[in-house]
C-alpha positions, 0 to 999 in steps of 0.5 A: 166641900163636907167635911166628915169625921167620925168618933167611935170607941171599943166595947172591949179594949181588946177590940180596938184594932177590929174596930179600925180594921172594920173601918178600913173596909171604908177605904175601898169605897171610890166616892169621896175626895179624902178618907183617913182612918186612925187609931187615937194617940191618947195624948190629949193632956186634960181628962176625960173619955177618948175616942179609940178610932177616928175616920176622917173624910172629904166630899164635894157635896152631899151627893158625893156623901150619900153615895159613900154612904150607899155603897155595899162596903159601908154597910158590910163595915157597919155590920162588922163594926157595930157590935165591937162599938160602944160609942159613935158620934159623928159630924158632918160640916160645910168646910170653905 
């Protein structure tokens, strides 16, 4: 199983929830095991940068991820979701 997790936060406060709402485009997307999209609690109590939104998700191999990957609606959530982001840091890992 690959695990995917991606961290991304807003350019303008404002904007947080446009972000997330961009995001949940990622929700109609058929080829994954899992997929959650978050906004972040804030509550982590040492300092320092925080992502605003997150979006989990589980996928049996790398060819069930490259078609998530493939589908029109990630591209339409990248197009909607980019220019309200500052940041993206993503992470793929094999997961037991």
């Amino acid at each position: 199983m690959i695990r995917h997790i991606v961290f991304f936060t807003a350019k303008n406060p404002n904007d947080r929830s446009a972000v997330r709402e961009g995001l949940e485009l990622l929700k109609g997307i058929p080829d994954c095991i899992r997929l959650e999209i978050a906004e972040n609690r804030f509550e982590d109590p040492i300092p320092g940068p925080s992502p605003d939104v997150i979006v989990y998700g589980e996928f049996e191999d790398e060819a069930q991820l490259a078609a998530y990957k493939a589908h029109p609606l990630y591209q339409q959530s990248i197009t909607r979701v980019r220019p309200l982001r500052e940041m993206r840091i993503a992470a793929d890992f094999e997961a037991d």
